[in-house]
C-alpha angles and dihedrals in degrees: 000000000000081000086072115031083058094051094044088061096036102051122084128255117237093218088052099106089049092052091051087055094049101041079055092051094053095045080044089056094034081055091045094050091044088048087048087040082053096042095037087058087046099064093033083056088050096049096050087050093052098044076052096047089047089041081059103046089048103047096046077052094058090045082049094054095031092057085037083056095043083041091059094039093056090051099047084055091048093052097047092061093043080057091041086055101044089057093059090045094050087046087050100049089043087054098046080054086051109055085032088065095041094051089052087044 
């Protein structure tokens, strides 16, 4: 019985070079899927880069146009009462002619 039990486990097994291929094909398959898995974080990791990188550039645009428009804003306000203020100066000094004239008349 040991006889057999021995040679059972020492000979060869017909199948045994079919079983080698296929053992390579399926380590061949399991390499392919782990370079895809690779690749396929890669670009997953670029494209979240560049949605950061775009997220960046628009919103430092809308900071820029946002201080331009509070910029404007501030100007427009200085510039009314610069124009508020000339006007009293220039009634002023209308008023000062006036009397002026009316005091030599």
């Amino acid at each position: 019985m040991e006889m057999t039990t021995t040679y059972r486990y020492e000979r060869t097994v017909p199948r045994a070079a079919a079983l080698h291929r296929a053992l390579a094909r399926q380590n061949a398959r399991i390499r392919e899927t782990e370079i895809l898995a690779v690749e396929k974080a890669a670009i997953k990791e670029n494209f979240i880069k560049t949605q950061i990188a775009h997220w960046n550039e628009t919103a430092d645009g809308t900071a820029e146009r946002k201080i331009l428009k509070r910029y404007s804003q501030t100007i427009e306000q200085e510039l009314k009462t610069a124009k508020i203020q000339l006007l009293n100066v220039r009634r002023n000094n209308l008023k000062a002619l006036l009397e002026t004239e009316k005091k030599n008349v």
